[in-house]
N, C-alpha and C positions, 0 to 999 in steps of 0.2 A: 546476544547471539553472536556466535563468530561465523563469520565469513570467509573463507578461504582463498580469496582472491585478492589482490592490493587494493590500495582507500582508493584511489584515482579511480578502478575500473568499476567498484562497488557502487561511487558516487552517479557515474554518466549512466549505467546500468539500472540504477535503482529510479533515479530518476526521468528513466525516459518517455515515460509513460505513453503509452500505445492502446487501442481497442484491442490488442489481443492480451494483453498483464494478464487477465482474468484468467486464462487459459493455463497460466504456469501452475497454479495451484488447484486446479478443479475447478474453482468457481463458475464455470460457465456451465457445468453439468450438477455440482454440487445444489447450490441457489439459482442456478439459470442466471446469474448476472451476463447483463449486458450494459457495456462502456462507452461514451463517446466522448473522445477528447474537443471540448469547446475552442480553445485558445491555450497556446505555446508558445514559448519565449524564451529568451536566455537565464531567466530570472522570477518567470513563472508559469506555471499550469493551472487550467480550468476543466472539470472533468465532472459528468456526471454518471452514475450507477440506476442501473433500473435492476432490480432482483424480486425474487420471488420467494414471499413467506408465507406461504399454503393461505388460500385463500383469499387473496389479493398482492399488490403489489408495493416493495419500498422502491423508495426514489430517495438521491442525496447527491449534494453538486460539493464539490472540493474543490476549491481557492489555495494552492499550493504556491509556496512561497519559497523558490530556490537560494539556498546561502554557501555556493560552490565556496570550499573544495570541498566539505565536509558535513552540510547538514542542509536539514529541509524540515516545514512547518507546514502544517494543511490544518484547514479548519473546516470542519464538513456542517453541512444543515442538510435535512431531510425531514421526510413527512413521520419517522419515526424518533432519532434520534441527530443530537449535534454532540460534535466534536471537536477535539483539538489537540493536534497528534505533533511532537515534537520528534525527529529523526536526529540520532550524531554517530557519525563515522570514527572511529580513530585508531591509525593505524597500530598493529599488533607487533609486527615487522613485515621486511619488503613483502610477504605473501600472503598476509592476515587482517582482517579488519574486523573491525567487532561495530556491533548496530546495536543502537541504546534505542528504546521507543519507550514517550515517555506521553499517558494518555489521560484525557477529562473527556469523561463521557455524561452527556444528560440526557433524558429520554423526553421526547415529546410529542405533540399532537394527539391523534385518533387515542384515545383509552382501549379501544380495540386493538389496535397494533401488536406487534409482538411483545413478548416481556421479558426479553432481555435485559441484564440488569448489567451496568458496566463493567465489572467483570468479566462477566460472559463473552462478551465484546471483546473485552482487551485478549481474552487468553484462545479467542476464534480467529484473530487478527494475527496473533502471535504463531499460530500455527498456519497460516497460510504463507506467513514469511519464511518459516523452516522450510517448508512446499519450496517455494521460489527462491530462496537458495538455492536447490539442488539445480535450477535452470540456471541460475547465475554464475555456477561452479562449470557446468555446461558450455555454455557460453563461455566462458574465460578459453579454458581447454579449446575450444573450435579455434578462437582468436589467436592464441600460441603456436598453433599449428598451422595454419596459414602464413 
């Protein structure tokens, strides 16, 4: 996916993670997600999801692993499914940056849970990132302007 903004600002950007992220792409009206960031650092994030999949509830905590200038590692476990999401930045030229995501999905717990199949997964993830782009592009634009 390309990004339209330089690797630097993609990186601190994509990485900053906040309780309102959900918000850039719908998710908080979409799945009723709600975020809370556990612990932050220079070098890594802890975060957990609470969402809504029609009659009852998923939960999943992310162990985010920062590798500034240009990539990032999360490993999610949850009452439905675990993960492990590789990010890489690289710049396109001074104004372009392209986002690799590279995913293992397993499913597990409750047999009742939902049944998403990783796929599914990967290409709902994929499109919540196009979503948040368009705030990232956003963002940059306010930043140059000031």
């Amino acid at each position: 996916m390309e990004l339209p903004v330089p690797l630097s600002f993609a990186f601190r950007w994509c990485t900053d993670y906040t309780a309102a992220d959900r918000k850039y792409a719908g998710e908080d009206v979409s799945i009723n997600l709600r975020r809370k960031v556990v612990s932050k650092s220079k070098r890594h994030v802890v975060f957990e999801n609470l969402y809504d999949v029609g009659g009852g509830w998923g939960w999943e905590r992310h162990t985010v692993t920062l590798v500034p200038p240009d990539r990032w590692h999360s490993h999610g476990i949850g009452n439905y499914h675990e993960s492990v999401l590789d990010y890489a930045l690289t710049a396109i030229d001074n104004h372009r940056t392209r986002l690799d995501m590279r995913w293992k999905t397993r499913r597990r717990g409750p047999s009742r849970g939902p049944r998403a199949s990783g796929s599914r997964v990967e290409a709902y993830v994929a499109g919540l990132w196009r979503k948040r782009a368009r705030h990232l592009e956003r963002a940059y634009r306010q930043r140059r302007r000031a």
